[in-house]
MMTF fields as JSON, N, C-alpha, C and O atoms, coordinates in Angstrom:
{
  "mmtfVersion": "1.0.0",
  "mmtfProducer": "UNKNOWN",
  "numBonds": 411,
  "numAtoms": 412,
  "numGroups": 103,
  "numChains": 1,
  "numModels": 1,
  "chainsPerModel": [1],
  "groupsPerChain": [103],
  "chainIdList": ["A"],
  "bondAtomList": [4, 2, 8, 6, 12, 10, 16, 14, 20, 18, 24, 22, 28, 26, 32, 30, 36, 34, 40, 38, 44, 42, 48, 46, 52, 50, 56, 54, 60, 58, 64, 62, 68, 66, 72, 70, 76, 74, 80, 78, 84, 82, 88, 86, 92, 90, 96, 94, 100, 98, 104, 102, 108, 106, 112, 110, 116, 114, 120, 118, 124, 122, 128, 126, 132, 130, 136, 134, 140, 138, 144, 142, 148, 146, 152, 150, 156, 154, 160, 158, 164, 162, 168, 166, 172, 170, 176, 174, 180, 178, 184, 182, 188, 186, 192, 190, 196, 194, 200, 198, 204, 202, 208, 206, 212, 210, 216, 214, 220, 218, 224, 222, 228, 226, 232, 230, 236, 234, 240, 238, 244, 242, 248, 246, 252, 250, 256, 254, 260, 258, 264, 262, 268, 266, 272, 270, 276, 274, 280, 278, 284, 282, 288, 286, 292, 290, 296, 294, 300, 298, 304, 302, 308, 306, 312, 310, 316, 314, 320, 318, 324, 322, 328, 326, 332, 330, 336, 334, 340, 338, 344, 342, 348, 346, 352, 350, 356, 354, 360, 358, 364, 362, 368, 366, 372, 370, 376, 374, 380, 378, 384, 382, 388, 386, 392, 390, 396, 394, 400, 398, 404, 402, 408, 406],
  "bondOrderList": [1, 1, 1, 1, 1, 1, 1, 1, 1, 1, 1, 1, 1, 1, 1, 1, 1, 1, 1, 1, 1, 1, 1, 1, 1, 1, 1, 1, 1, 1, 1, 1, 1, 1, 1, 1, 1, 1, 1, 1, 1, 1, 1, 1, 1, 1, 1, 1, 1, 1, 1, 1, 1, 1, 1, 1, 1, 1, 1, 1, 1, 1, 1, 1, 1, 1, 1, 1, 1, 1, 1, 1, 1, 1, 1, 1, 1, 1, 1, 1, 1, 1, 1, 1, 1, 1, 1, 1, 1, 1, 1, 1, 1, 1, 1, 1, 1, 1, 1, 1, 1, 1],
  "groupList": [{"groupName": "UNK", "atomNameList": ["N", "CA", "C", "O"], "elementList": ["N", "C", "C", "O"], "formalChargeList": [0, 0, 0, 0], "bondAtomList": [1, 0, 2, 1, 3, 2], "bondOrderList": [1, 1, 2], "singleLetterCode": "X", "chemCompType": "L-PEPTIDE LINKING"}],
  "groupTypeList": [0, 0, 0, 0, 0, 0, 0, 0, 0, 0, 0, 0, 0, 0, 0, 0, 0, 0, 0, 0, 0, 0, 0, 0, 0, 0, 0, 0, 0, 0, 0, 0, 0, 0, 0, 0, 0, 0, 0, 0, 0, 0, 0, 0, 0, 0, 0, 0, 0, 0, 0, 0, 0, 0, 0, 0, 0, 0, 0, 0, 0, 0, 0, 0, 0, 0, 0, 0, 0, 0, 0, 0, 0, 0, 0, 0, 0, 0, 0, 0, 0, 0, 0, 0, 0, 0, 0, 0, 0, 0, 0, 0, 0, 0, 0, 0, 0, 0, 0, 0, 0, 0, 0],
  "groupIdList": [1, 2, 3, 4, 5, 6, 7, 8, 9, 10, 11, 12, 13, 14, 15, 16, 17, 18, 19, 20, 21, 22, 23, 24, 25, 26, 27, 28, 29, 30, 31, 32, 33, 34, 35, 36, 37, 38, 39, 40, 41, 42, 43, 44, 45, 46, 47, 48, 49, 50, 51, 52, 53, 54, 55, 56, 57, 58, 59, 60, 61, 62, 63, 64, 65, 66, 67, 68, 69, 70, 71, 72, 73, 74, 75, 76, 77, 78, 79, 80, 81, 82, 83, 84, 85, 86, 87, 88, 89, 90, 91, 92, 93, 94, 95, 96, 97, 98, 99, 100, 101, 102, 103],
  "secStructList": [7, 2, 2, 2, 2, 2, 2, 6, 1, 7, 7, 3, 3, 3, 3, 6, 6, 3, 3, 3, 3, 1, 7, 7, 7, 6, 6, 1, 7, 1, 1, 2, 2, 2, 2, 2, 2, 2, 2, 2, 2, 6, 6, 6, 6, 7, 6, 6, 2, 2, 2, 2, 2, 2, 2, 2, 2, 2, 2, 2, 2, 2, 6, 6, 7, 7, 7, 1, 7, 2, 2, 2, 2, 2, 2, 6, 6, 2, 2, 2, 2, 2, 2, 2, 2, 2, 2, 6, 4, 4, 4, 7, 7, 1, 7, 6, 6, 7, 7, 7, 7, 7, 7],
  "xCoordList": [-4.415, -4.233, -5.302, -5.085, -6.876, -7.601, -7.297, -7.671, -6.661, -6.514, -5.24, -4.991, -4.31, -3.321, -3.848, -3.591, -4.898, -5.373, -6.25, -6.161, -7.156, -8.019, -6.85, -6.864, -6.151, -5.02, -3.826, -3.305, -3.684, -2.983, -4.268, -3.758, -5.484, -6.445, -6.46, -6.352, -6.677, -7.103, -8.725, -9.87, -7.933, -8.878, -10.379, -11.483, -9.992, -10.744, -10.051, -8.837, -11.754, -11.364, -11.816, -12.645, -11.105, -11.507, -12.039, -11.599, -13.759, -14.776, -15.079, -15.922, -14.37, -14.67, -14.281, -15.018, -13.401, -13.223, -13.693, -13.211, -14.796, -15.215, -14.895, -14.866, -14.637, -14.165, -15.359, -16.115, -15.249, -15.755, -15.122, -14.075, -15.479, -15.027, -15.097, -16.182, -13.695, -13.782, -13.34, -12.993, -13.2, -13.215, -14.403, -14.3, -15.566, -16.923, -17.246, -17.085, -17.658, -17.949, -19.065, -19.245, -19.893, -20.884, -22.31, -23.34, -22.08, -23.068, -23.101, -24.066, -21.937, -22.228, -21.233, -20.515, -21.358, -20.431, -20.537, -19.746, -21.218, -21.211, -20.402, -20.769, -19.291, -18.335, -16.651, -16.484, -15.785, -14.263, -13.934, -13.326, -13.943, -13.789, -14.256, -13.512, -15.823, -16.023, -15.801, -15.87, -15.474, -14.36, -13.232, -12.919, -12.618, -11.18, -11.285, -10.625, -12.893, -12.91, -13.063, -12.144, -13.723, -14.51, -13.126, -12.738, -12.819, -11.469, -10.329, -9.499, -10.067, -9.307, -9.756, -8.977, -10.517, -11.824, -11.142, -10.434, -11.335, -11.507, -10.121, -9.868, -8.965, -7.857, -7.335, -6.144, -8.367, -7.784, -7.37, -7.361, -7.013, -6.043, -4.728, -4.198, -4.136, -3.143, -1.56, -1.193, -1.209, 0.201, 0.537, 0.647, 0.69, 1.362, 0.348, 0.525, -0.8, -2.079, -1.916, -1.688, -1.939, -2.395, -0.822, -0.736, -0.16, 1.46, 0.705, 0.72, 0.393, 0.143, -1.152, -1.469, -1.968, -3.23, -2.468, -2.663, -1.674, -1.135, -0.174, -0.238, 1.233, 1.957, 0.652, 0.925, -0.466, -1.509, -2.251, -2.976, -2.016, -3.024, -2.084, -2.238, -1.24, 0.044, 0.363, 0.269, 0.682, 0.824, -0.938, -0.822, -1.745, -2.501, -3.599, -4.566, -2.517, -3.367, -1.731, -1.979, -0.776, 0.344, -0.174, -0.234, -0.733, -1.439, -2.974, -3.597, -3.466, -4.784, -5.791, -6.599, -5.551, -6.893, -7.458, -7.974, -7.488, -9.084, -9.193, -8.634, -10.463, -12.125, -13.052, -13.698, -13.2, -13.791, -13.83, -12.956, -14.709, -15.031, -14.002, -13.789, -13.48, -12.971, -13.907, -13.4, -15.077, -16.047, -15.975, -15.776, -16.155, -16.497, -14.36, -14.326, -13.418, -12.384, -11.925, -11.043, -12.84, -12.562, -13.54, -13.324, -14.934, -16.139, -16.235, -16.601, -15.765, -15.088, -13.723, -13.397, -13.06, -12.022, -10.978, -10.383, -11.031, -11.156, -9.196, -8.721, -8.337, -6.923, -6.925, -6.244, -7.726, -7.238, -7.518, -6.944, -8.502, -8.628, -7.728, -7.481, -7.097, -6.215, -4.644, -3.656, -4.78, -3.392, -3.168, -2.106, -4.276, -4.779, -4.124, -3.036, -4.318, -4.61, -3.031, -2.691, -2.321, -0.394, -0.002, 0.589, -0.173, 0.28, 0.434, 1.307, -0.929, -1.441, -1.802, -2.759, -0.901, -1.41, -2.144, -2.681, -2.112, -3.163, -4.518, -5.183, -4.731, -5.944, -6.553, -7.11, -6.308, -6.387, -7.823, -8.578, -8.073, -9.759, -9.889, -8.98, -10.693, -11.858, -11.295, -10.884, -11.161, -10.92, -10.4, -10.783, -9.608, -9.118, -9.652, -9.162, -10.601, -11.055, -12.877, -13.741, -13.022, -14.29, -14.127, -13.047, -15.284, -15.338, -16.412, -17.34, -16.157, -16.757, -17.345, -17.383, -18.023, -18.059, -19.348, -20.482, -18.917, -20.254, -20.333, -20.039, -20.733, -20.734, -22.219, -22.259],
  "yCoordList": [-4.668, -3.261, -2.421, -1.356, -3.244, -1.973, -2.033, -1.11, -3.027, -2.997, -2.235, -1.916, -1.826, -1.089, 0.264, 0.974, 0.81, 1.931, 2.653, 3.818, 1.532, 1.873, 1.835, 2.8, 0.936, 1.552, 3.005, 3.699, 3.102, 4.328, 5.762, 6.683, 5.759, 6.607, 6.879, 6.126, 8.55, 9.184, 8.462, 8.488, 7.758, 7.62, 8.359, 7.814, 10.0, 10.889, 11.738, 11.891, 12.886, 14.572, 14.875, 14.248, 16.173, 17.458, 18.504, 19.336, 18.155, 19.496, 20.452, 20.274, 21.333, 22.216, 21.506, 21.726, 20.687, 19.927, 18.657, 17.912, 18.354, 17.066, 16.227, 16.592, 14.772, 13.957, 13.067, 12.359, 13.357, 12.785, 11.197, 11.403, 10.214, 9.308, 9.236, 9.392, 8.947, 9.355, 7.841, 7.894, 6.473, 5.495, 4.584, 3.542, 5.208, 4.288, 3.743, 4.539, 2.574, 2.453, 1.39, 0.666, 1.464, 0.259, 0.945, 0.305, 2.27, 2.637, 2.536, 3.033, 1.807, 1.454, 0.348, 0.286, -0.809, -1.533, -2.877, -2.865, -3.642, -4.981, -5.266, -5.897, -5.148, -5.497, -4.886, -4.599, -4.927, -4.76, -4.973, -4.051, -6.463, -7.304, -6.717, -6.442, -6.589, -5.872, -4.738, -4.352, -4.005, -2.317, -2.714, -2.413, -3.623, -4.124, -4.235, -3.74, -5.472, -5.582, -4.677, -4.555, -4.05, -2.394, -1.77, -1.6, -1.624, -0.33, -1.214, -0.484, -2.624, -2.742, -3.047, -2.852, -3.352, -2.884, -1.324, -1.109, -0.663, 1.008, 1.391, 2.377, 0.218, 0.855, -0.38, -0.685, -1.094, -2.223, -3.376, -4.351, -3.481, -4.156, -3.973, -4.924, -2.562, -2.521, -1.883, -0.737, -2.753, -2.266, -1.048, -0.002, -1.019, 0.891, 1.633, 2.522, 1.643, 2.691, 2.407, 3.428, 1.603, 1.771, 2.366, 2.253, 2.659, 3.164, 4.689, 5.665, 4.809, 6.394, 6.645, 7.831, 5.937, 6.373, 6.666, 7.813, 5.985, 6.024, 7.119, 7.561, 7.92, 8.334, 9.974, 11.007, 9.815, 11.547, 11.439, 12.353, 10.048, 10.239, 10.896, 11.981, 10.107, 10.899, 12.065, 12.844, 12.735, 13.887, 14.736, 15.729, 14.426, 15.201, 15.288, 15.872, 14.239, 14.12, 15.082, 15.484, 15.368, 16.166, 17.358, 18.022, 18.185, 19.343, 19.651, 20.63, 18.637, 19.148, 19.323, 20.24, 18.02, 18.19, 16.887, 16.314, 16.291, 14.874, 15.43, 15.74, 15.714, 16.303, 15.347, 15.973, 13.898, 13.666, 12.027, 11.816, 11.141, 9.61, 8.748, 9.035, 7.575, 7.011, 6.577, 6.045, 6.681, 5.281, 6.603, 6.348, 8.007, 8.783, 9.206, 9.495, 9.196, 8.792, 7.974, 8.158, 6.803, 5.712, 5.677, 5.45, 5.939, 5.69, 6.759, 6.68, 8.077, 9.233, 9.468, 10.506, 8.476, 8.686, 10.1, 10.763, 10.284, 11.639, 11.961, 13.095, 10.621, 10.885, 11.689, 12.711, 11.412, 11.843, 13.713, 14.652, 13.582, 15.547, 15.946, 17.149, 15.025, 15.429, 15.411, 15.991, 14.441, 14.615, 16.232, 16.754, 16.581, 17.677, 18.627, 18.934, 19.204, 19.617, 19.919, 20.929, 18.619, 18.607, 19.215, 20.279, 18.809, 19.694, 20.862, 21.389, 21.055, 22.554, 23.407, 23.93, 23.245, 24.516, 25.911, 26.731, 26.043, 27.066, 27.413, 28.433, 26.017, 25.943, 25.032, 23.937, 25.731, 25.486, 25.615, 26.403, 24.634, 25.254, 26.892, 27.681, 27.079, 28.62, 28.8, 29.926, 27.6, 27.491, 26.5, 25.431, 26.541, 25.462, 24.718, 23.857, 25.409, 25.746, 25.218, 25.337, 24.522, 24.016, 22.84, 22.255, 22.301, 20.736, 20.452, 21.203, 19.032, 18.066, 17.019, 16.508, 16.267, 15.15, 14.427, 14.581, 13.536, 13.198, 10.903, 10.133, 10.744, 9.602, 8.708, 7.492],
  "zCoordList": [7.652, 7.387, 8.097, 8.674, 7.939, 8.859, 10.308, 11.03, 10.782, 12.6, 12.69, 13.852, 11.771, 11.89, 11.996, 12.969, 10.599, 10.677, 11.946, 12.334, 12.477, 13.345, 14.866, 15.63, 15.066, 16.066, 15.772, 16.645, 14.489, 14.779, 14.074, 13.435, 14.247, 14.431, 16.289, 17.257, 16.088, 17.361, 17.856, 17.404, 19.193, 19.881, 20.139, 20.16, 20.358, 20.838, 20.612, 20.472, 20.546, 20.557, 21.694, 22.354, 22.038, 22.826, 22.183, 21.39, 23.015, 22.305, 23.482, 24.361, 23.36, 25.102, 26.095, 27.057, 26.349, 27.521, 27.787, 28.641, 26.938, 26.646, 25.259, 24.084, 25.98, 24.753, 24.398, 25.064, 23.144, 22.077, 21.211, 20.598, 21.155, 20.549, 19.002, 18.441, 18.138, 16.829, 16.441, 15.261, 16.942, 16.758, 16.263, 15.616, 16.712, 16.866, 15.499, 14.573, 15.211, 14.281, 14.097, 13.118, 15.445, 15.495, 14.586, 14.372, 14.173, 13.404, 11.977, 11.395, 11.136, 10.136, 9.79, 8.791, 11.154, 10.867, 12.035, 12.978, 11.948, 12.778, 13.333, 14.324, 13.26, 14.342, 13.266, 12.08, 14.41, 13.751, 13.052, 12.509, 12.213, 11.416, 9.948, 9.007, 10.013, 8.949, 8.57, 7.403, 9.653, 9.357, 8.493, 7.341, 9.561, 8.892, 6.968, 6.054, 7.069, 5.596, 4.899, 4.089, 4.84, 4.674, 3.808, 2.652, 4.798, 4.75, 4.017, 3.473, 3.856, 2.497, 1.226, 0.292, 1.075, 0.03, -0.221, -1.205, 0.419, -0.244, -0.711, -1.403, -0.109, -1.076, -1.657, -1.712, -2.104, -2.832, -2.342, -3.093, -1.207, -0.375, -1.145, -1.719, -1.148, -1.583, -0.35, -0.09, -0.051, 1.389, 0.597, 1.238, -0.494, -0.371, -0.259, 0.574, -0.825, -0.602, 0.705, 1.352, 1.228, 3.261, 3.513, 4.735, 3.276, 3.896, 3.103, 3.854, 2.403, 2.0, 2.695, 2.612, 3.327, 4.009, 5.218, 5.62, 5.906, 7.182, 7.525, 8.672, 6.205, 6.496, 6.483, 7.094, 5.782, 5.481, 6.822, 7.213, 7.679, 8.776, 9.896, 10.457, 10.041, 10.776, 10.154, 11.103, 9.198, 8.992, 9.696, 10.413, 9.511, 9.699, 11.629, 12.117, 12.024, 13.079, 13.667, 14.803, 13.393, 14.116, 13.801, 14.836, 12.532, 12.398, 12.734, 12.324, 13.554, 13.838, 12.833, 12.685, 12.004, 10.818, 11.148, 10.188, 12.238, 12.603, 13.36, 14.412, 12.511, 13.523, 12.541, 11.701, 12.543, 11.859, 12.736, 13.576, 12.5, 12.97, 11.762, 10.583, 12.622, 11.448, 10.437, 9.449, 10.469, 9.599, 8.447, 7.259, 8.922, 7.916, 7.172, 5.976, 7.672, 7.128, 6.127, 5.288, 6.393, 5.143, 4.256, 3.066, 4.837, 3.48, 2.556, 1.383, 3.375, 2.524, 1.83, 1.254, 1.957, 1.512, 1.751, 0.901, 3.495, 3.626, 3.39, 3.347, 3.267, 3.146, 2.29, 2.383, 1.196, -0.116, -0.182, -0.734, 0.551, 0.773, 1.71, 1.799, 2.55, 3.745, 3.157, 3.61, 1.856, 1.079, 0.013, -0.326, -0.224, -0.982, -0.045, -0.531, 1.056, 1.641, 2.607, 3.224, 2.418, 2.847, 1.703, 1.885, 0.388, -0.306, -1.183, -1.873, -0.817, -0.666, 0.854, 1.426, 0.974, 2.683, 2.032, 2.777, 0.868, 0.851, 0.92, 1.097, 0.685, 0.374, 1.933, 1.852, 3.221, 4.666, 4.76, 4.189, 5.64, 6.362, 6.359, 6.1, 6.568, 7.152, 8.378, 8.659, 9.434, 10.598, 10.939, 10.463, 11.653, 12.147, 13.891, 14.622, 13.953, 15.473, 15.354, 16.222, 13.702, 13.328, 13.699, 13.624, 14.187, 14.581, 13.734, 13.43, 13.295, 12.207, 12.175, 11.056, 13.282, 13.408, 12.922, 13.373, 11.827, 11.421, 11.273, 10.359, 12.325, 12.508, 12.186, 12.368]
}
């Protein structure tokens, strides 16, 4: 489940014309493997929690809400504000034109 997540995560952003990598995760994470572990740990290892992490990541990477590293996606649990957030459009960023990146 995490090599599914970390392949359908955005590679990279565009910050002014320059890309930024939102994949990295050698800063709190020894290698892939332990991402992988990491990240089913955080939803249990449960296949429907990862089908509901996956269908809020795709919803939100088609509206332009990852501006964020995956490591800080999963240790934040950032679906769950990004699920908040599909079904409340009211309650939208300040900006949508803010970049976030905290790796």
């Amino acid at each position: 489940m995490g090599k599914e997540l970390f392949e359908a995560y955005p590679p990279f952003i565009n910050i002014n014309g320059k890309f930024a990598p939102l994949r990295d995760i050698s800063k709190r994470f020894a290698s892939l493997d332990d991402f992988f572990f990491f990240y089913g740990v955080q939803i249990g290892n449960n296949p429907e929690k990862h089908q509901e992490v996956l269908e809020v990541l795709n919803w939100a990477k088609e509206n332009g809400h990852i501006n964020f590293g995956i490591t800080n996606f999963v240790i934040s649990h950032q679906w769950e504000a990004l699920k908040l957030l599909k079904e409340n459009p009211e309650i939208a960023p300040i900006s949508q034109n803010s970049i976030y990146i905290d790796e």
